[in-house]
C-alpha positions in Angstrom: -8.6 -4.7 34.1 -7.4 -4.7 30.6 -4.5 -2.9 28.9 -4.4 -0.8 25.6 -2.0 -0.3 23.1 -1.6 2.4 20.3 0.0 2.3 16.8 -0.1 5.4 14.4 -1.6 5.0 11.0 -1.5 7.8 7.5 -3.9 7.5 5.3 -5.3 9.8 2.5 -8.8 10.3 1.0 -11.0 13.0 -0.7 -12.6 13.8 2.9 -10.9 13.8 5.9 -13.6 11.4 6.7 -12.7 9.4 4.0 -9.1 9.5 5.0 -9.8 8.9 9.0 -12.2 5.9 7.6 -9.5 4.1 5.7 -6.9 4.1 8.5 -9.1 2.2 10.9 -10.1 0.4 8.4 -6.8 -1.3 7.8 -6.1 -0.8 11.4 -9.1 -3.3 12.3 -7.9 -5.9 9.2 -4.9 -7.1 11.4 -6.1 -6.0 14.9 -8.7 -6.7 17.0 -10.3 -5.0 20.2 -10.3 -1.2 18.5 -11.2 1.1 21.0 -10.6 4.8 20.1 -8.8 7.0 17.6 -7.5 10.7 17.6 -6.3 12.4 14.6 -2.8 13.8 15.6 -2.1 16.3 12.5 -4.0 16.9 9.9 -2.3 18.0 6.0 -3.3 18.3 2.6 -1.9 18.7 -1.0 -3.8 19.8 -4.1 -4.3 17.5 -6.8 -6.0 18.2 -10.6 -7.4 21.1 -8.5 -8.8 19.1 -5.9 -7.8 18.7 -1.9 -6.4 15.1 -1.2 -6.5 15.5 2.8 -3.7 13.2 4.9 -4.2 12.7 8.1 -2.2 11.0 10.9 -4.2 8.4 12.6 -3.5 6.9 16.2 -5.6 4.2 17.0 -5.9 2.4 20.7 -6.8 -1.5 21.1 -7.0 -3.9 24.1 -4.2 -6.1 24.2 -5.1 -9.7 25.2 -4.7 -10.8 28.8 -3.9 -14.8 27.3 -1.0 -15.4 25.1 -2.2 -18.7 23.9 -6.0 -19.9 24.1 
């Protein structure tokens, strides 16, 4: 049996698949055992005339069953 954990993550991007890209991306530079994401809210600002999506990110892992290995 194993036991997940979630963290919330914002990231930007030109696409919202850019922007839901780059937070598991980080997410997955200090954390290991990803499992699933869902994209809580979604927002956007213009920029030079061009949408710059934000999107908040939470992102599930398996926590370890062993402290120390």
């Amino acid at each position: 049996m194993s036991v997940e954990k979630s963290i919330d993550l914002t990231a930007t991007g030109s696409t919202l698949d850019e922007a839901v890209s780059a937070a598991i991306h980080r997410a997955s530079l200090t954390l290991k055992g990803l499992t699933s994401f869902t994209v809580e809210r979604i927002e956007g600002t213009i920029v030079d005339g061009e949408a710059v999506y934000r999107v908040l990110v939470r992102i599930w892992f398996v926590i370890k069953e062993k402290m120390h290995e």
